[in-house]
PDB file with SEQRES, HELIX, SHEET and CRYST1 records, atoms N, CA, C and O in Angstrom:
SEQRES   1 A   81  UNK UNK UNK UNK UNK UNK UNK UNK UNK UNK UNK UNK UNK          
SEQRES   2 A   81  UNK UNK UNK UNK UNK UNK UNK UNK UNK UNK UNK UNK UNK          
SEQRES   3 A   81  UNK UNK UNK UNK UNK UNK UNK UNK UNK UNK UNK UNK UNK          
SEQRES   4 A   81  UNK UNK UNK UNK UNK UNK UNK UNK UNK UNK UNK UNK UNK          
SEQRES   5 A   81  UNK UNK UNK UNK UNK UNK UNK UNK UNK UNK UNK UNK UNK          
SEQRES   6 A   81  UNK UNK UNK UNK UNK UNK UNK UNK UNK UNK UNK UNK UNK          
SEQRES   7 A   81  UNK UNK UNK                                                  
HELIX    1 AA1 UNK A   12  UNK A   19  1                                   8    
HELIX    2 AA2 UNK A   20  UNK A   22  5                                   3    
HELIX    3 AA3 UNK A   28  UNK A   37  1                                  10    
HELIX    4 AA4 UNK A   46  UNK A   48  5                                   3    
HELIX    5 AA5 UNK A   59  UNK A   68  1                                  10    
HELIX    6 AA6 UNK A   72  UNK A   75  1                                   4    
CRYST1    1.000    1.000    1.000  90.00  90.00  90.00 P 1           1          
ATOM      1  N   UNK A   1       0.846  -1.176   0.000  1.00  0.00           N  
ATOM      2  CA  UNK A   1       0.000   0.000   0.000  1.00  0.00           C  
ATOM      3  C   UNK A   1       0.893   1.241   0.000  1.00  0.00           C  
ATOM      4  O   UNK A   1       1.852   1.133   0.764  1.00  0.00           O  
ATOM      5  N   UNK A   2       0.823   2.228  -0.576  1.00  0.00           N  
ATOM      6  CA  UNK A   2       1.330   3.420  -0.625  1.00  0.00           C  
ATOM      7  C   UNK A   2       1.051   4.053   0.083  1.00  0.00           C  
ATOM      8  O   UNK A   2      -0.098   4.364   0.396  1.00  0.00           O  
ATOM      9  N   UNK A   3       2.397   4.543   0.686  1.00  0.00           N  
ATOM     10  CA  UNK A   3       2.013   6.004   2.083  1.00  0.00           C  
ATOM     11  C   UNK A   3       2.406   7.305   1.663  1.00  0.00           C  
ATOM     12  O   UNK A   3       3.422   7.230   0.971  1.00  0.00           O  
ATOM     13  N   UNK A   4       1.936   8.635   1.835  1.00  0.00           N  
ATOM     14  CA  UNK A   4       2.950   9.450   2.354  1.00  0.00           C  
ATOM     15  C   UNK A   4       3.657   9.663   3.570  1.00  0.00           C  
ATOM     16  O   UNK A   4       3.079   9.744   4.654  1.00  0.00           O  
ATOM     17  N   UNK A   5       5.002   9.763   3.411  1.00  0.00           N  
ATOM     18  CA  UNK A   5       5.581   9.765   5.068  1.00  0.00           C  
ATOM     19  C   UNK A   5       5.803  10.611   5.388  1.00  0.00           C  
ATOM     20  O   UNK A   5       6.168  11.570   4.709  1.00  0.00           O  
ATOM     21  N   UNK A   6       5.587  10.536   7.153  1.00  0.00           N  
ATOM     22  CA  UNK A   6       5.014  11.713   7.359  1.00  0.00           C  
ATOM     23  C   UNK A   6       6.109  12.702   7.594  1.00  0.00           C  
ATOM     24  O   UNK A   6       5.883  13.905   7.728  1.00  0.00           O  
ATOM     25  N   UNK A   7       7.780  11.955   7.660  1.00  0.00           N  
ATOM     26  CA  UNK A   7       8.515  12.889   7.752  1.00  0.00           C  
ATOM     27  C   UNK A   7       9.153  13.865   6.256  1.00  0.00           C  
ATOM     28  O   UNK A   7      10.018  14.723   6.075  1.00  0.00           O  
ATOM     29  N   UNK A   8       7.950  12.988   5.246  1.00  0.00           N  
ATOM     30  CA  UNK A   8       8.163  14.533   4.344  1.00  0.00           C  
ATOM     31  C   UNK A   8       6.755  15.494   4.266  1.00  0.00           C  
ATOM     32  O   UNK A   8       6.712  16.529   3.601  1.00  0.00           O  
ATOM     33  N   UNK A   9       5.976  15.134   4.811  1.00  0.00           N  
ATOM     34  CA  UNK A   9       4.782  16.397   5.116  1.00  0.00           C  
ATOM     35  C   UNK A   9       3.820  15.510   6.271  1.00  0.00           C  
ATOM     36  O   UNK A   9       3.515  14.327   6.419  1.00  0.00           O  
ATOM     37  N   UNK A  10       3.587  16.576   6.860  1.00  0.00           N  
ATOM     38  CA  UNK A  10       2.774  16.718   8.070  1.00  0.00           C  
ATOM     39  C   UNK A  10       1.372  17.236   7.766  1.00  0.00           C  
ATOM     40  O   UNK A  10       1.055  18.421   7.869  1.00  0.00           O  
ATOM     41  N   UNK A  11       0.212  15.832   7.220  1.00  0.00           N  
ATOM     42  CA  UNK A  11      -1.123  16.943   7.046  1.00  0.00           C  
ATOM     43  C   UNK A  11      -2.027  16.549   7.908  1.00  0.00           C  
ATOM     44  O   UNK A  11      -3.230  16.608   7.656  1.00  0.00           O  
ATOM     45  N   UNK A  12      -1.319  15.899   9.533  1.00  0.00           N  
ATOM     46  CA  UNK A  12      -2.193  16.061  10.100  1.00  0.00           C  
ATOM     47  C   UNK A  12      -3.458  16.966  10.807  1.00  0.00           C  
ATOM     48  O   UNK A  12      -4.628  16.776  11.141  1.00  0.00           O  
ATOM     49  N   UNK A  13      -2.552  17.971  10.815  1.00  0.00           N  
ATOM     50  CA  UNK A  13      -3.578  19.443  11.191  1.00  0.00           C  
ATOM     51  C   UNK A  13      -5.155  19.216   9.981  1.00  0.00           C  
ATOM     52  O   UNK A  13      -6.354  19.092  10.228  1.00  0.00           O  
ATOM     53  N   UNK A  14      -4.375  19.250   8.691  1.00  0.00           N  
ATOM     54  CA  UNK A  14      -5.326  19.381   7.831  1.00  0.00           C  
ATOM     55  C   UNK A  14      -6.615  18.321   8.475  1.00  0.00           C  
ATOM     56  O   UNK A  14      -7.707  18.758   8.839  1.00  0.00           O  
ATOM     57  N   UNK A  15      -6.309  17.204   8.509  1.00  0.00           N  
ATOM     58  CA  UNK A  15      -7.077  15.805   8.420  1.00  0.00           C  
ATOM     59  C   UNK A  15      -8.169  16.224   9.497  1.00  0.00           C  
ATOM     60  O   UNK A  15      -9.391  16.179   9.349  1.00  0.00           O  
ATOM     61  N   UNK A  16      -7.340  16.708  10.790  1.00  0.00           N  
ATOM     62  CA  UNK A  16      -8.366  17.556  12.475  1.00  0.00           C  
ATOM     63  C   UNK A  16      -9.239  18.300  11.781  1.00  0.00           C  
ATOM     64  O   UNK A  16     -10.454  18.273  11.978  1.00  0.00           O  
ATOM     65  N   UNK A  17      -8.558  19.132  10.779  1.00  0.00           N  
ATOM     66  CA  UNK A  17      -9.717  20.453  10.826  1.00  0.00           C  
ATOM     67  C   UNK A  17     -11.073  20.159   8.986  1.00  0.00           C  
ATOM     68  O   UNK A  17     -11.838  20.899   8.369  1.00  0.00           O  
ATOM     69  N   UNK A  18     -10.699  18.907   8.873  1.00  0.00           N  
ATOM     70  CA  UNK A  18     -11.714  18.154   7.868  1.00  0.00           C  
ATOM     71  C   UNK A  18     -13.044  17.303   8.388  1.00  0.00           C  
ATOM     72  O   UNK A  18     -14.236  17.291   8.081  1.00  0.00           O  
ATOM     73  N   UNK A  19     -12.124  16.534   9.429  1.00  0.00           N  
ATOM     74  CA  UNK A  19     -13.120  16.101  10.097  1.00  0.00           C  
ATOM     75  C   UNK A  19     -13.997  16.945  11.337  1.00  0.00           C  
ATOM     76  O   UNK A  19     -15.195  16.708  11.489  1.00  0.00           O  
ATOM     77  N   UNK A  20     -13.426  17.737  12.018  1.00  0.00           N  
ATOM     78  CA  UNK A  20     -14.101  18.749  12.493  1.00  0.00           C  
ATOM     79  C   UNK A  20     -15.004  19.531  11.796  1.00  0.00           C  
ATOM     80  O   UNK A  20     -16.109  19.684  12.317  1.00  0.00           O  
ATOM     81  N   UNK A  21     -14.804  19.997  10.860  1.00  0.00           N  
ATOM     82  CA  UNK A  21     -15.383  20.770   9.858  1.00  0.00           C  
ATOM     83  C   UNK A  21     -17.122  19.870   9.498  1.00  0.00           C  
ATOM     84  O   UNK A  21     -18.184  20.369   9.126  1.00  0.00           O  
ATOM     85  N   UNK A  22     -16.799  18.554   9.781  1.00  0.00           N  
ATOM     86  CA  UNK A  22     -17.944  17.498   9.347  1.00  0.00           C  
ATOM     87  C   UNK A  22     -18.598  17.525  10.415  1.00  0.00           C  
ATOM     88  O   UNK A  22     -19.810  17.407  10.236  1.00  0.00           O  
ATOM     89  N   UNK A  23     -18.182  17.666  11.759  1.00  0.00           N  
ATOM     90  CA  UNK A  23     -18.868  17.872  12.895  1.00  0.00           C  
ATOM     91  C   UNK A  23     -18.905  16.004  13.096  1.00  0.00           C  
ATOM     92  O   UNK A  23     -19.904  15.287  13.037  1.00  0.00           O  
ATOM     93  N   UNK A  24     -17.203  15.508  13.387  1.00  0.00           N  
ATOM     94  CA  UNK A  24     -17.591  14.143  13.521  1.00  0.00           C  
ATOM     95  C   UNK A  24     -16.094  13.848  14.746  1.00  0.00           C  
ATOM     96  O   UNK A  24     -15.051  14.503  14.741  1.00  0.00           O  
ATOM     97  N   UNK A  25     -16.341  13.013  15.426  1.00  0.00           N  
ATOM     98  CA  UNK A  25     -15.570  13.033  16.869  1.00  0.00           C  
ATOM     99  C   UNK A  25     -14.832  11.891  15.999  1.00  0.00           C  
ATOM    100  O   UNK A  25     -15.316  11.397  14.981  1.00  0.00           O  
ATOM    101  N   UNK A  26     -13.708  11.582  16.503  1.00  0.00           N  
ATOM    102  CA  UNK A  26     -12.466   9.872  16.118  1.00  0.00           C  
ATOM    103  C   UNK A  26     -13.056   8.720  16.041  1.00  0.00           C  
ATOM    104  O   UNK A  26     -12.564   7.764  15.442  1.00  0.00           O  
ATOM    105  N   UNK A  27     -14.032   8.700  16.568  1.00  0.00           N  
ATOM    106  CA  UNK A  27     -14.615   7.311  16.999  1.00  0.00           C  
ATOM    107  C   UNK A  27     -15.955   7.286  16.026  1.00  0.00           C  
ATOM    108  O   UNK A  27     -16.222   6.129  15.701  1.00  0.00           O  
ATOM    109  N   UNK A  28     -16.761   8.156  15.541  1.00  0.00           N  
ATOM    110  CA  UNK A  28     -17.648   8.182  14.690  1.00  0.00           C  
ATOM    111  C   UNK A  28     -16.946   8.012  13.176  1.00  0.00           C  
ATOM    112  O   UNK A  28     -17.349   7.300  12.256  1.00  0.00           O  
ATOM    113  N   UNK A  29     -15.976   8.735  13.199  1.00  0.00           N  
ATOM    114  CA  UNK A  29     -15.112   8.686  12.193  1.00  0.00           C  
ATOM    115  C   UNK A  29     -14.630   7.081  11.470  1.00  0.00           C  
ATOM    116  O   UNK A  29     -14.521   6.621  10.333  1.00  0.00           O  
ATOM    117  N   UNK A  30     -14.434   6.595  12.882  1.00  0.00           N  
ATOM    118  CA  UNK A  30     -13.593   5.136  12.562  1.00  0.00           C  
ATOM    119  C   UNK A  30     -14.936   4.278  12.212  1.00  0.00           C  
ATOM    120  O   UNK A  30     -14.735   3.447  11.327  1.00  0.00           O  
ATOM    121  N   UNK A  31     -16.041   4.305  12.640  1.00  0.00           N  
ATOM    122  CA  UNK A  31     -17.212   3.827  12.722  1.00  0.00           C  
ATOM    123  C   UNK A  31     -17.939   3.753  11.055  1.00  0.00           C  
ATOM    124  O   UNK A  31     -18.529   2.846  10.467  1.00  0.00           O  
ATOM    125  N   UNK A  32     -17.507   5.409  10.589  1.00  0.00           N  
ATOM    126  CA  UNK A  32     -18.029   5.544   9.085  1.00  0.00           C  
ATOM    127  C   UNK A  32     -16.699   4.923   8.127  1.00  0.00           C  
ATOM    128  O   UNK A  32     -17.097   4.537   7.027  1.00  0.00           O  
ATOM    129  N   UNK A  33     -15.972   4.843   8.231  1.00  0.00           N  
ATOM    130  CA  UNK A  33     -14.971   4.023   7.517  1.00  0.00           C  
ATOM    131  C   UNK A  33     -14.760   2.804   7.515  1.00  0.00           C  
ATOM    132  O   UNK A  33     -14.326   2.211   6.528  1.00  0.00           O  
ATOM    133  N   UNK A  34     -15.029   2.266   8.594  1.00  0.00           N  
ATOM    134  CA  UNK A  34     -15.348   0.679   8.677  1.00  0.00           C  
ATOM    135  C   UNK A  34     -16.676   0.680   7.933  1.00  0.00           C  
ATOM    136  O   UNK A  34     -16.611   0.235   6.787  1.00  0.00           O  
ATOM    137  N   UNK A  35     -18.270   1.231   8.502  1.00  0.00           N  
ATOM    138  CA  UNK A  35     -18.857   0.584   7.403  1.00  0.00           C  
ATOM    139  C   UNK A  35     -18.902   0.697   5.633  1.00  0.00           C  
ATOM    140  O   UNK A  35     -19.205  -0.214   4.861  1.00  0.00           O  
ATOM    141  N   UNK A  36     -18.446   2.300   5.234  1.00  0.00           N  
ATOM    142  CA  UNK A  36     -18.551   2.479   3.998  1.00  0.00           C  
ATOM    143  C   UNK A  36     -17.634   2.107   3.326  1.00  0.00           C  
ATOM    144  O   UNK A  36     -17.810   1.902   2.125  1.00  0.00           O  
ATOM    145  N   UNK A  37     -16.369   1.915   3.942  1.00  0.00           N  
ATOM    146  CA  UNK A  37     -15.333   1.847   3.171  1.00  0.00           C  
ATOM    147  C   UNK A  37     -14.521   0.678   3.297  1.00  0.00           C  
ATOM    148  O   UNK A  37     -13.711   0.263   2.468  1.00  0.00           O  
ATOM    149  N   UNK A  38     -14.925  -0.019   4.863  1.00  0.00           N  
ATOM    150  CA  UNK A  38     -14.457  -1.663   4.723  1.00  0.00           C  
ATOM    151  C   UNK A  38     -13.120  -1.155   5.532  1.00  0.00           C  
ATOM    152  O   UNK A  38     -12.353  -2.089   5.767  1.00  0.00           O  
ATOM    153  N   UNK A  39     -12.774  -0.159   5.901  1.00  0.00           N  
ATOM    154  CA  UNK A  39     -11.409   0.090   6.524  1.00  0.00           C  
ATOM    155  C   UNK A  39     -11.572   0.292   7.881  1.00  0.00           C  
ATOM    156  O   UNK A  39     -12.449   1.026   8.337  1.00  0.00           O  
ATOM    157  N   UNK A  40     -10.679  -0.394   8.632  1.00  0.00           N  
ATOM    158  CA  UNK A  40     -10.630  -1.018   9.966  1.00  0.00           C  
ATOM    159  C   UNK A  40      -9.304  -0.549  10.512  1.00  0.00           C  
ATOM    160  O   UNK A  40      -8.162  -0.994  10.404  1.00  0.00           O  
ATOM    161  N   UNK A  41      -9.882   0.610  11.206  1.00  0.00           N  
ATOM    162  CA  UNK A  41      -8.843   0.948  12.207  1.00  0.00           C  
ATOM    163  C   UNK A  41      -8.727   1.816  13.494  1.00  0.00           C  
ATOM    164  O   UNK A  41      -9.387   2.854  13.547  1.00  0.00           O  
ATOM    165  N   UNK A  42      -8.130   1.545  14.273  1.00  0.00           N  
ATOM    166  CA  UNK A  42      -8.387   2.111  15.918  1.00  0.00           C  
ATOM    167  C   UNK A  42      -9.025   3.322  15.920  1.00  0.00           C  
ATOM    168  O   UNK A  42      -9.537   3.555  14.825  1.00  0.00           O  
ATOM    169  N   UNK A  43      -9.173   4.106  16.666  1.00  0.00           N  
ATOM    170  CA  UNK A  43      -8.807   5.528  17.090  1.00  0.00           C  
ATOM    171  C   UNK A  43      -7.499   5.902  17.483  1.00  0.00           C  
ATOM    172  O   UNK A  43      -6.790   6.765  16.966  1.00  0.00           O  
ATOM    173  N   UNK A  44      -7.194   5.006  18.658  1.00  0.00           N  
ATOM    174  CA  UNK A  44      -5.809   5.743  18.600  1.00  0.00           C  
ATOM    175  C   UNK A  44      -4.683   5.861  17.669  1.00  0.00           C  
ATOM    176  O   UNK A  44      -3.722   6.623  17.776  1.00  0.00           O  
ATOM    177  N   UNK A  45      -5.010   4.700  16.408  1.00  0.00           N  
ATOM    178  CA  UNK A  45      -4.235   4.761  15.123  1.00  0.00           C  
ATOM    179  C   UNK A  45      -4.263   5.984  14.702  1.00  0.00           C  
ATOM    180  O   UNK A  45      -3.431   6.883  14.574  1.00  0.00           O  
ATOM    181  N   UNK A  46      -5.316   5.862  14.519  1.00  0.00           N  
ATOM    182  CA  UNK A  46      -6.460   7.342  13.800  1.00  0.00           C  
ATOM    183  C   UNK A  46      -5.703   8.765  14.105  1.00  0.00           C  
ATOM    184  O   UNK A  46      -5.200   9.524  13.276  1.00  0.00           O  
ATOM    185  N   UNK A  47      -5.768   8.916  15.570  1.00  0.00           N  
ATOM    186  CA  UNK A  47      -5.303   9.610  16.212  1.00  0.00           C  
ATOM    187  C   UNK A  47      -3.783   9.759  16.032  1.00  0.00           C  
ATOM    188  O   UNK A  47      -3.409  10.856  16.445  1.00  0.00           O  
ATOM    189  N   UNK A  48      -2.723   8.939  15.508  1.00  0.00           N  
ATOM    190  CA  UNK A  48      -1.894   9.172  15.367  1.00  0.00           C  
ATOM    191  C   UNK A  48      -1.501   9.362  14.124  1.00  0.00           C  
ATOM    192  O   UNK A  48      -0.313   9.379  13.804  1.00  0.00           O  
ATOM    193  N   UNK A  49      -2.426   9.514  13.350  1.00  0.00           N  
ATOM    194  CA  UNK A  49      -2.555  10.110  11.707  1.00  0.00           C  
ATOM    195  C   UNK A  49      -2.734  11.727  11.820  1.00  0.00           C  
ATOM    196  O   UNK A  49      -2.150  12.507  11.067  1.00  0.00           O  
ATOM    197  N   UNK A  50      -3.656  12.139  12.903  1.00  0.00           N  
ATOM    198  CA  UNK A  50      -3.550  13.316  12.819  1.00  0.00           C  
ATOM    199  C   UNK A  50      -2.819  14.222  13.295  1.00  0.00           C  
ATOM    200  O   UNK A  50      -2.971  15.438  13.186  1.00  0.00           O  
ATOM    201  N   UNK A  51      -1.394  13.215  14.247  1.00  0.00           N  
ATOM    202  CA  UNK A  51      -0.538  14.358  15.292  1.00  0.00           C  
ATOM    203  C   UNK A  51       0.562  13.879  14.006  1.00  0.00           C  
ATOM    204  O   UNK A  51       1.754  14.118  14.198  1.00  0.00           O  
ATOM    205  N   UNK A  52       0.223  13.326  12.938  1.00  0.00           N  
ATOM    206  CA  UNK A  52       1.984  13.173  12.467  1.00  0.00           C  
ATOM    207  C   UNK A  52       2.748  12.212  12.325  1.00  0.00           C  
ATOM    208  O   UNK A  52       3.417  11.955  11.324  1.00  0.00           O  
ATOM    209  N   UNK A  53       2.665  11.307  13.850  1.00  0.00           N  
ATOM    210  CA  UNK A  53       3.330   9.643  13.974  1.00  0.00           C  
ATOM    211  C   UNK A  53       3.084   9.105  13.126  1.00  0.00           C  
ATOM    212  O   UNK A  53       3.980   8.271  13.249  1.00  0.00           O  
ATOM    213  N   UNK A  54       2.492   8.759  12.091  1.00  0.00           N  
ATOM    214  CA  UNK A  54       2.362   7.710  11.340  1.00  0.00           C  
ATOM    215  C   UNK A  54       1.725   8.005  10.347  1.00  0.00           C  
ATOM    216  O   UNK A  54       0.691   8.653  10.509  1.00  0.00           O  
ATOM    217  N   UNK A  55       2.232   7.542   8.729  1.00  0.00           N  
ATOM    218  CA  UNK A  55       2.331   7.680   7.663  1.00  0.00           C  
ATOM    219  C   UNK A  55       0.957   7.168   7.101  1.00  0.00           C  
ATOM    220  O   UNK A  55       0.577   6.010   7.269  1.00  0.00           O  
ATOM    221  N   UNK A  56       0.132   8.268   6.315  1.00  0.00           N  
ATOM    222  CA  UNK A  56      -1.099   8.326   5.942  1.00  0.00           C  
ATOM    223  C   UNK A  56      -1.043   7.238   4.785  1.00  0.00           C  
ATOM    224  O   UNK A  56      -0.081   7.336   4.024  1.00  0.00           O  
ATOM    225  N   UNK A  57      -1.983   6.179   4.549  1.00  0.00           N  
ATOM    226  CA  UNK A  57      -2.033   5.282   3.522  1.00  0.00           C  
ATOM    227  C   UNK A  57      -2.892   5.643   2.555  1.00  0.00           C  
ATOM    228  O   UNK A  57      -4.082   5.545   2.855  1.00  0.00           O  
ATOM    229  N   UNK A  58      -2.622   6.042   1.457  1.00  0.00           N  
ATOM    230  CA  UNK A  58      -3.146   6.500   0.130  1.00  0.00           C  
ATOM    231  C   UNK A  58      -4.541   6.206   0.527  1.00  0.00           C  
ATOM    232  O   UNK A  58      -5.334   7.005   1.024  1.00  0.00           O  
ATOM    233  N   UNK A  59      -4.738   4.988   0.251  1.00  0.00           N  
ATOM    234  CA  UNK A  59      -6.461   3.988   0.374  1.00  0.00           C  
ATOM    235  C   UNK A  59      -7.391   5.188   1.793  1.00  0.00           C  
ATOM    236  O   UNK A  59      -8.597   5.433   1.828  1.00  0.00           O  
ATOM    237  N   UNK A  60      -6.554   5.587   2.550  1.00  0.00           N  
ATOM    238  CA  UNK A  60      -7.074   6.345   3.860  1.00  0.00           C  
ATOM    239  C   UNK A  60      -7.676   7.313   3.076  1.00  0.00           C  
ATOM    240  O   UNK A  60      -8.880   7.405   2.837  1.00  0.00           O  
ATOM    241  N   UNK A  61      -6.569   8.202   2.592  1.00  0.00           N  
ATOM    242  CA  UNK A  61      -7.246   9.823   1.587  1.00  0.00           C  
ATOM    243  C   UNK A  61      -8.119   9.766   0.956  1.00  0.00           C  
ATOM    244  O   UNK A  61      -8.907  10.711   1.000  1.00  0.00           O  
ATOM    245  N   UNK A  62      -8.418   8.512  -0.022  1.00  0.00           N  
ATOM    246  CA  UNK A  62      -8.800   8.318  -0.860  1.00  0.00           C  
ATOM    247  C   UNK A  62     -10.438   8.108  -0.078  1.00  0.00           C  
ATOM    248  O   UNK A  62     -11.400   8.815  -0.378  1.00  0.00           O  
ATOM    249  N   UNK A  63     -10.467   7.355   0.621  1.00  0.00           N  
ATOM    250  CA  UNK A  63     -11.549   6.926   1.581  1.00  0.00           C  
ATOM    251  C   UNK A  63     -12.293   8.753   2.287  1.00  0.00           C  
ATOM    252  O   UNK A  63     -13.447   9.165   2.176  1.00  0.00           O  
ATOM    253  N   UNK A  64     -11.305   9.323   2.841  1.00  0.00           N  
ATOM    254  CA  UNK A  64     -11.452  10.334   3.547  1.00  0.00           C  
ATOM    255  C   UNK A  64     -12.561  11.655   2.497  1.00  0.00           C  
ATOM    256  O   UNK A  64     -13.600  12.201   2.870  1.00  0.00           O  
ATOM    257  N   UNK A  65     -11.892  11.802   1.278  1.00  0.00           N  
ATOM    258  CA  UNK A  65     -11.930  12.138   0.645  1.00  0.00           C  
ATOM    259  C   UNK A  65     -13.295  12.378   0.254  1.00  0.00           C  
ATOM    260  O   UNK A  65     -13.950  13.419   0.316  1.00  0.00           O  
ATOM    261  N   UNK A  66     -13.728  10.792  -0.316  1.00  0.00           N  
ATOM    262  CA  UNK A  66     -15.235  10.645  -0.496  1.00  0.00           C  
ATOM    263  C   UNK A  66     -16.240  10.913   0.888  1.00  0.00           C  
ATOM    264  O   UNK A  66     -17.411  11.291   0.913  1.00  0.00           O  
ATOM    265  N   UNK A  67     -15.668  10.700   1.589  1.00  0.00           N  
ATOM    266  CA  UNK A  67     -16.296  10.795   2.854  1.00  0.00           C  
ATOM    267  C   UNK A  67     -16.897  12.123   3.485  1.00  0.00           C  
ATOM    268  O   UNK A  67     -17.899  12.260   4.186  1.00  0.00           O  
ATOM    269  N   UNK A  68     -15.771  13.278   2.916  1.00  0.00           N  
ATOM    270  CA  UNK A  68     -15.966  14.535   3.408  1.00  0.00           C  
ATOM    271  C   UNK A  68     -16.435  15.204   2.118  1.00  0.00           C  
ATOM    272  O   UNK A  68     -17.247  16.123   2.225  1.00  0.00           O  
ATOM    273  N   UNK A  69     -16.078  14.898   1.111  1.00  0.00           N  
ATOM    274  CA  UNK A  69     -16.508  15.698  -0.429  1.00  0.00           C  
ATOM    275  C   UNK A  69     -15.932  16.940  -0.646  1.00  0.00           C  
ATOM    276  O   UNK A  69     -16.534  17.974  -0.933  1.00  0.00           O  
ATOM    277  N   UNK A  70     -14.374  16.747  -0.452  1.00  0.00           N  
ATOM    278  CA  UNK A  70     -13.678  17.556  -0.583  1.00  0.00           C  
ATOM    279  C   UNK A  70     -12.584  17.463  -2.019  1.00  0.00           C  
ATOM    280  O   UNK A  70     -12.434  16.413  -2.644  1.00  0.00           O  
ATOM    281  N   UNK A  71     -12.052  18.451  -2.291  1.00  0.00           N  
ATOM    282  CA  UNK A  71     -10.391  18.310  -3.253  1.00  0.00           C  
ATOM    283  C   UNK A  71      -9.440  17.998  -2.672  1.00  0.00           C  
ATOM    284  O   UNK A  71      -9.053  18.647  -1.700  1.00  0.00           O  
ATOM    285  N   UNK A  72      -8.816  16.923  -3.117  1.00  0.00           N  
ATOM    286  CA  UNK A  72      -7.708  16.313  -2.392  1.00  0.00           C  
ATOM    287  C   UNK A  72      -6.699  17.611  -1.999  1.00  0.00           C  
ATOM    288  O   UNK A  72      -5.899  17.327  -1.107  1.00  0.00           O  
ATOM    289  N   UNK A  73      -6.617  18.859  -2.471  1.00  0.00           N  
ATOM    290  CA  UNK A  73      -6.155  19.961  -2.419  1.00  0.00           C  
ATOM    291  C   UNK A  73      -5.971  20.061  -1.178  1.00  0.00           C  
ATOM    292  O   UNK A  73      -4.847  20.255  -0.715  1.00  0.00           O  
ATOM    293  N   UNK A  74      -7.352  19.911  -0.226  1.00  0.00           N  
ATOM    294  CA  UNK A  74      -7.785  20.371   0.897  1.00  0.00           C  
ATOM    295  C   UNK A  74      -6.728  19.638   2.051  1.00  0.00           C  
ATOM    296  O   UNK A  74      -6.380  20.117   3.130  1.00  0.00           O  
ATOM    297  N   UNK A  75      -6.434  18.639   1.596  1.00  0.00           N  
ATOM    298  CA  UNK A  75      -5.745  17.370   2.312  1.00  0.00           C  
ATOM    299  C   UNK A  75      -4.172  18.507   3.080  1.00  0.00           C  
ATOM    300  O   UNK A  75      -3.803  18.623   4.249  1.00  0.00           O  
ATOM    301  N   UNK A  76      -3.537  19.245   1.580  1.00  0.00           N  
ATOM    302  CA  UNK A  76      -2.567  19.077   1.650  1.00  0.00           C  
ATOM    303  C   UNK A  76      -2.130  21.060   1.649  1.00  0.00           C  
ATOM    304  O   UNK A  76      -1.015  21.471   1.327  1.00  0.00           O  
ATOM    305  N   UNK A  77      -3.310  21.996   2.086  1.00  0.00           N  
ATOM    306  CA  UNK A  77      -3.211  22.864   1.826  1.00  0.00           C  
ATOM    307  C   UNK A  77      -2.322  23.896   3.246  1.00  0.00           C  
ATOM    308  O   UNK A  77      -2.456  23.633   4.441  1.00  0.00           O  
ATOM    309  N   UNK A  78      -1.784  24.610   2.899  1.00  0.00           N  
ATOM    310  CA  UNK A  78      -0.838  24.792   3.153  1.00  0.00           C  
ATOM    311  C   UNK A  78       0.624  24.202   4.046  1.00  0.00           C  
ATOM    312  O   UNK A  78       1.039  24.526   5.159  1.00  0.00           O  
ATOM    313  N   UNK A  79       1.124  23.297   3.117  1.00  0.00           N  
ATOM    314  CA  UNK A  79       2.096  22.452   3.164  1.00  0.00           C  
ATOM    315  C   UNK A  79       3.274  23.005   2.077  1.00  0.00           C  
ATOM    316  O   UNK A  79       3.091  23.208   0.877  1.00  0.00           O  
ATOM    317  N   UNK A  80       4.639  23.208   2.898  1.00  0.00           N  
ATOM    318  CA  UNK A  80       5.654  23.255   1.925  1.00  0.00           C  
ATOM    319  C   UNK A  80       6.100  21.446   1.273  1.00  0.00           C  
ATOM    320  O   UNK A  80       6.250  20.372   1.856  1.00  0.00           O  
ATOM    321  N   UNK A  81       6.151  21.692   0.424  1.00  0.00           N  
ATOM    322  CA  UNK A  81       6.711  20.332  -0.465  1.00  0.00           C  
ATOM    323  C   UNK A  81       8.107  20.450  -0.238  1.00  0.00           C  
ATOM    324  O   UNK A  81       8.883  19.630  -0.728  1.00  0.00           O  
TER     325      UNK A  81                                                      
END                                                                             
């Protein structure tokens, strides 16, 4: 599976203020991705997607993405490359 890592960009901030924006807590979050999307994973995983620790898996964005009905833009907006 393809990651970005996170020690070449950090979009966790972004990911907090997407799902906030949806008005959806970590655990509702993990809840709508397991059923729509078949993807199975903690909160505190979760949670460590959005401080940075650990490298976002393409299939995640991609999932996230549809989920919030956003431009992948949004993912990665203001980030130096």
């Amino acid at each position: 599976m393809q990651k970005l890592k996170s020690g070449e960009m950090n979009i966790g901030n972004n990911l907090r203020m997407l799902r906030k924006r949806s008005n959806l807590t970590q655990d509702m979050l993990i809840a709508q991705l397991d059923t729509n999307f078949g993807i199975r994973i903690t909160r505190s995983k979760y949670s460590r997607y959005e401080t940075g620790e650990l490298n976002v898996p393409i299939q995640l964005l991609v999932a996230l993405h549809k989920l919030y009905k956003c431009s992948y833009d949004e993912f990665f907006e203001g980030l130096d490359v």
